[in-house]
C-alpha positions as a Python dict, from the first residue, in 0.01 Angstrom:
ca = {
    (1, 'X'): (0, 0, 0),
    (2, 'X'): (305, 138, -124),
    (3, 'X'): (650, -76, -65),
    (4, 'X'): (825, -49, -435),
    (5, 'X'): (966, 289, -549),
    (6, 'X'): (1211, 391, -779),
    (7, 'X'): (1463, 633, -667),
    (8, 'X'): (1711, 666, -936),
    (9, 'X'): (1812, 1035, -805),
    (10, 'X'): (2178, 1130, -761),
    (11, 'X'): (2250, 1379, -488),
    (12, 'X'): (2286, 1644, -716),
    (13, 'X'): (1916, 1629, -774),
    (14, 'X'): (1759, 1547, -450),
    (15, 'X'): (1997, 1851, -279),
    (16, 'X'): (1863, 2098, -591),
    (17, 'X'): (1508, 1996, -585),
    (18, 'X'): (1440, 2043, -189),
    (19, 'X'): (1750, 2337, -157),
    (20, 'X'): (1902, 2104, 111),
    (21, 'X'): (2229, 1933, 141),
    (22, 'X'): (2264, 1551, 224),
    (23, 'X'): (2385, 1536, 626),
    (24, 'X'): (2564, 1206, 532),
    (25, 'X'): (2611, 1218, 181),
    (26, 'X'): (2816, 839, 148),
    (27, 'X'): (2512, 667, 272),
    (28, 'X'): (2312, 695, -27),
    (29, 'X'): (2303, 442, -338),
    (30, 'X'): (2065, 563, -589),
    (31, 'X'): (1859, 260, -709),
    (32, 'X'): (1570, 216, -954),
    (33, 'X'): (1441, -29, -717),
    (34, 'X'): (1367, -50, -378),
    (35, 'X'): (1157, -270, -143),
    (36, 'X'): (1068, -177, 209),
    (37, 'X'): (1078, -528, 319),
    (38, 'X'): (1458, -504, 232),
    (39, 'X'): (1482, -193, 509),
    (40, 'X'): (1670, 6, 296),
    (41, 'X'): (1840, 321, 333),
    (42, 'X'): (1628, 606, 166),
    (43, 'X'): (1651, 1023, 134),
    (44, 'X'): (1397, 1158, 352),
    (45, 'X'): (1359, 1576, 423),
    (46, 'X'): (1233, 1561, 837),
    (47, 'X'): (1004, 1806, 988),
    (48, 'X'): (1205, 2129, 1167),
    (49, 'X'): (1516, 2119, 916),
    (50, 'X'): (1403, 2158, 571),
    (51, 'X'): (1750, 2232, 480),
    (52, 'X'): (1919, 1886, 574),
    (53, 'X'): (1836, 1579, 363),
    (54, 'X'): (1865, 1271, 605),
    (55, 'X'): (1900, 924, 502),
    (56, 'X'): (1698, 668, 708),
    (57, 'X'): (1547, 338, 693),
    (58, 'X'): (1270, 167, 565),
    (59, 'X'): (1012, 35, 873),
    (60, 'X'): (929, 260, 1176),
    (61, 'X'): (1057, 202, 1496),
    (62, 'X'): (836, 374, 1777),
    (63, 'X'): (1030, 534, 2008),
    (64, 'X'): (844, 352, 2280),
    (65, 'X'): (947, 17, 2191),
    (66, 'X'): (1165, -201, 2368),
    (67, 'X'): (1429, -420, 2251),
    (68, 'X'): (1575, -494, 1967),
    (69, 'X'): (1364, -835, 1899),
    (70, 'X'): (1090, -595, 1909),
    (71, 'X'): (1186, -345, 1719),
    (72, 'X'): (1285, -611, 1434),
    (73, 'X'): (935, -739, 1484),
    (74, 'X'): (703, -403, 1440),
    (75, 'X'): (908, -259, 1193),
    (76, 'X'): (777, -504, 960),
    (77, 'X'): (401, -382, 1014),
    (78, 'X'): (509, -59, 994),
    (79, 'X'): (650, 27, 634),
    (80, 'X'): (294, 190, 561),
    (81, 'X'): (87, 408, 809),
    (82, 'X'): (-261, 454, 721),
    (83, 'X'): (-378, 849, 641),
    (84, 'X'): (-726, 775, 839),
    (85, 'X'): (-545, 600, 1183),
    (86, 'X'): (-227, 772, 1146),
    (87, 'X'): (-265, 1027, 1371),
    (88, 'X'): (-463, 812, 1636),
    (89, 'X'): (-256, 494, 1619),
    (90, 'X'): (17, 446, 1906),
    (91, 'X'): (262, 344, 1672),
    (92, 'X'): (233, 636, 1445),
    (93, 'X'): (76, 929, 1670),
    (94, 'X'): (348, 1095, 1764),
    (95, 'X'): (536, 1090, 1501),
    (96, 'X'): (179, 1243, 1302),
    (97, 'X'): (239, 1500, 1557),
    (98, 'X'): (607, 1630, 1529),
    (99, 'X'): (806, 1396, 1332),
    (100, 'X'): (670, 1388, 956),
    (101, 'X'): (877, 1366, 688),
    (102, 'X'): (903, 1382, 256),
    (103, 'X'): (1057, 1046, 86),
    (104, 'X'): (1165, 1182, -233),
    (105, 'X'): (1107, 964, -532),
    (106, 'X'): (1117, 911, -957),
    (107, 'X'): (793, 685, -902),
    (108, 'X'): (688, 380, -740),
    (109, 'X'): (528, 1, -837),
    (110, 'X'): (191, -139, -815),
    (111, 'X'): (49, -486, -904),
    (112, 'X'): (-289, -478, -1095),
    (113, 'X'): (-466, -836, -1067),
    (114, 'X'): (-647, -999, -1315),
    (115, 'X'): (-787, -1351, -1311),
    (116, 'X'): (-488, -1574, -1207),
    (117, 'X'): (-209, -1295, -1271),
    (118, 'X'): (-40, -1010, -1132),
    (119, 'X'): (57, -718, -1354),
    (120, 'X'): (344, -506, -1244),
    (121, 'X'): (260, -69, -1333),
    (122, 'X'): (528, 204, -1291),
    (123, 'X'): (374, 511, -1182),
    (124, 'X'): (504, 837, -1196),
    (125, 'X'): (412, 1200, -1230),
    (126, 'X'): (339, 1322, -1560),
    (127, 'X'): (580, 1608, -1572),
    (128, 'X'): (841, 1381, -1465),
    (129, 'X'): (929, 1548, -1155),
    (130, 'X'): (1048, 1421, -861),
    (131, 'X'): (747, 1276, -620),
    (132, 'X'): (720, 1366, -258),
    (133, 'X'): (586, 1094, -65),
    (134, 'X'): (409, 1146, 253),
    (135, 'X'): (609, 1034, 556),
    (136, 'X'): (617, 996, 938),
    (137, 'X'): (996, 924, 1101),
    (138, 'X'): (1059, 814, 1485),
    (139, 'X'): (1414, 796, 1654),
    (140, 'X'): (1461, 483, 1834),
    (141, 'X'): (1716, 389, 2088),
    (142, 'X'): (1878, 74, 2157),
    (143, 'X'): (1903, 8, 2523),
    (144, 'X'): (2138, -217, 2515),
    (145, 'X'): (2417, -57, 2246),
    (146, 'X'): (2340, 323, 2292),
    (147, 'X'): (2261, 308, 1917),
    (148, 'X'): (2052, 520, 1773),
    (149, 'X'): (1843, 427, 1476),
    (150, 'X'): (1617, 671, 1265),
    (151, 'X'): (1342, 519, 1063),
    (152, 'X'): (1034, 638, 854),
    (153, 'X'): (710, 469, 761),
    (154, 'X'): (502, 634, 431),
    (155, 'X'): (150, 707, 448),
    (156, 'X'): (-94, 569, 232),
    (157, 'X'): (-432, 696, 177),
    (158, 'X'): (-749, 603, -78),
    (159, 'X'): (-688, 530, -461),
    (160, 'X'): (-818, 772, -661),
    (161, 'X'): (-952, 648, -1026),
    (162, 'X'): (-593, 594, -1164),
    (163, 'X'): (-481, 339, -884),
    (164, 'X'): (-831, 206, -805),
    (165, 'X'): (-794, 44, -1173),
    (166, 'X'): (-443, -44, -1107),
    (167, 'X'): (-437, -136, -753),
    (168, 'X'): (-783, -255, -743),
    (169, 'X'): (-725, -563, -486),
    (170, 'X'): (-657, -314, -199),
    (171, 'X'): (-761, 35, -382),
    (172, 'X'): (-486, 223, -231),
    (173, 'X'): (-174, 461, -278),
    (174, 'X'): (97, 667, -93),
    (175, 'X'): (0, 1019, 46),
    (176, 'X'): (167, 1303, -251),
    (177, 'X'): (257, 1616, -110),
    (178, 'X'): (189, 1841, -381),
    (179, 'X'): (562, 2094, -417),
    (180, 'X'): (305, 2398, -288),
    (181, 'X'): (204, 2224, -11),
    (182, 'X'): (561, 2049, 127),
    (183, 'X'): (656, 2344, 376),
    (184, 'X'): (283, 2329, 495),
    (185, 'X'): (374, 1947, 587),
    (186, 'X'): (696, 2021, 733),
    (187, 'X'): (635, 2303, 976),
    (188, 'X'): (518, 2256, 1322),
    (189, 'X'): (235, 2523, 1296),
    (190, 'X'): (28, 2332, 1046),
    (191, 'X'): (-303, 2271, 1195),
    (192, 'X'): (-439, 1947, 1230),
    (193, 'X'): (-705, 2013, 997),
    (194, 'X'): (-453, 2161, 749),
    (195, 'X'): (-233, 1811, 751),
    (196, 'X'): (-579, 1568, 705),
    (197, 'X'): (-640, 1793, 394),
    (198, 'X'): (-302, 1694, 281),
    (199, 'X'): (-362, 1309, 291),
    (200, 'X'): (-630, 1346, 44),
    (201, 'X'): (-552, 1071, -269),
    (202, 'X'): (-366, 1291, -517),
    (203, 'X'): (-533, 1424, -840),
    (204, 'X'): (-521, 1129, -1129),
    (205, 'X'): (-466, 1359, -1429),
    (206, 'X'): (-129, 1474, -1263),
    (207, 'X'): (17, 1109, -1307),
    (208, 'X'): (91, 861, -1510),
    (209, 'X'): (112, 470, -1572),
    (210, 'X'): (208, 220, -1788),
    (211, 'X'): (282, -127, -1767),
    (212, 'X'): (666, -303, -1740),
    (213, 'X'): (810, -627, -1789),
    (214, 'X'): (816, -962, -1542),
    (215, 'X'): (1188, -848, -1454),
    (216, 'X'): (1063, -672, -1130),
    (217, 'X'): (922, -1019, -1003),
    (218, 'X'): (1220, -1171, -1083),
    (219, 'X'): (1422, -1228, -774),
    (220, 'X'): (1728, -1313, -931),
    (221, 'X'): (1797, -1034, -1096),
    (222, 'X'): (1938, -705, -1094),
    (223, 'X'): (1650, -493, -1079),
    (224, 'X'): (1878, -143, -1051),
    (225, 'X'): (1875, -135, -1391),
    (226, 'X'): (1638, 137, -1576),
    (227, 'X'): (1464, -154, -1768),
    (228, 'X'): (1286, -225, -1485),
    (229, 'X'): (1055, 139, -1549),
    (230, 'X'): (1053, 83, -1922),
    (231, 'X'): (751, 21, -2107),
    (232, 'X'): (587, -300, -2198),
    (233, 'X'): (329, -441, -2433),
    (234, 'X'): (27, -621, -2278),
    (235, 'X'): (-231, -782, -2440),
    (236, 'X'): (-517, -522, -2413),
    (237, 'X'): (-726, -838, -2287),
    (238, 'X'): (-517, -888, -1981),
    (239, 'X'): (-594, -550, -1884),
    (240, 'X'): (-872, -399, -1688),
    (241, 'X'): (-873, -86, -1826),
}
């Protein structure tokens, strides 16, 4: 699963990074912390214009869906879309076909259970880099208003070792485009076969992890804040690995 990511990235860095320019620049808010349940706004770079960074929310919509009640209703199941149904699922398939996306971001959250508790990880690449996620987008309309809502959904795939130990009740973690292979992604000639190969779980030695403080659980809080990534001390027993 992957609904927790940090993207603390101004526009300066997003637009440099991808060599695009934000269409609607004033409807970003960089944040250390975001959760998809929230549907918030994120940066995503959409399949057929490479150049133009879009910002859209959290929670596919299907095209094919109907009303607004609805809409509000599958959105919430799909946040994640699976790399091995993705491509076959109603919800997802066309989208998998013509509409897939990059969500840019610093790194992104996992829980690690052990015994009776839950041990938030920040993960990250180990260069540092910005992380392209692996995403599918869908534009929806409303019937009834006219309006037009864009949405995206990120694809999750197998753990490797890393997020197997970390995420080990599920044993899964978002689809990374690797920088080489982000073009191959976006453009509407990749093969099929070409785009499974890309939803394989990303190499572990390329990332790293460490463990952070209770303040992400805590709902009461301002969790934009970069203490949220920093690292904290565990007990090595409280650890799996």
């Amino acid at each position: 699963m992957c609904f927790t990511v940090n993207v603390n990235l101004i526009k300066e860095e997003l637009e440099n990074r991808y060599g695009a320019t934000f269409l609607d620049p004033d409807k970003y808010r960089p944040s250390y912390y975001y959760h998809a349940y929230a549907m918030p706004d994120l940066p995503v770079i959409c399949e057929g214009n490479s150049k133009k960074i879009s910002v859209m929310k959290w929670g596919l919509i299907p095209y094919w869906t109907k009303s607004r009640q609805e809409a509000d209703e599958i959105r919430l199941k799909t946040l994640n879309a699976r790399a091995e149904s993705a491509e076959s699922k109603p919800s997802f398939s066309p989208s998998f076909s013509s509409k897939r996306c990059l969500v840019p971001v610093s790194g992104f959250f996992e829980w690690q259970h052990h015994k009776s508790e839950k041990i938030p990880w920040y993960i990250f690449r180990s260069d540092e880099d910005i992380m392209s996620l692996g995403g599918l987008w869908a534009e929806w309309t409303d019937r009834s208003t006219g309006e037009i809502l864009n949405t995206f959904s990120v694809i999750t795939t197998t753990a490797n070792r890393l997020m197997s130990e970390i995420h080990n009740s599920r044993k899964r973690m978002p689809v990374i485009i690797e920088k080489d292979n982000e073009q191959a992604w976006l453009s509407p000639q990749t093969s099929t076969d070409d785009l499974r190969c890309l939803l394989e779980p990303y190499p572990d030695s390329v990332l790293r992890a460490h463990t952070i403080s209770n303040l992400i659980n805590d709902r009461t809080a301002d969790r934009n804040s970069p203490e949220i990534i920093r690292p904290f001390a565990r007990p090595a027993e409280n650890l799996l690995f």
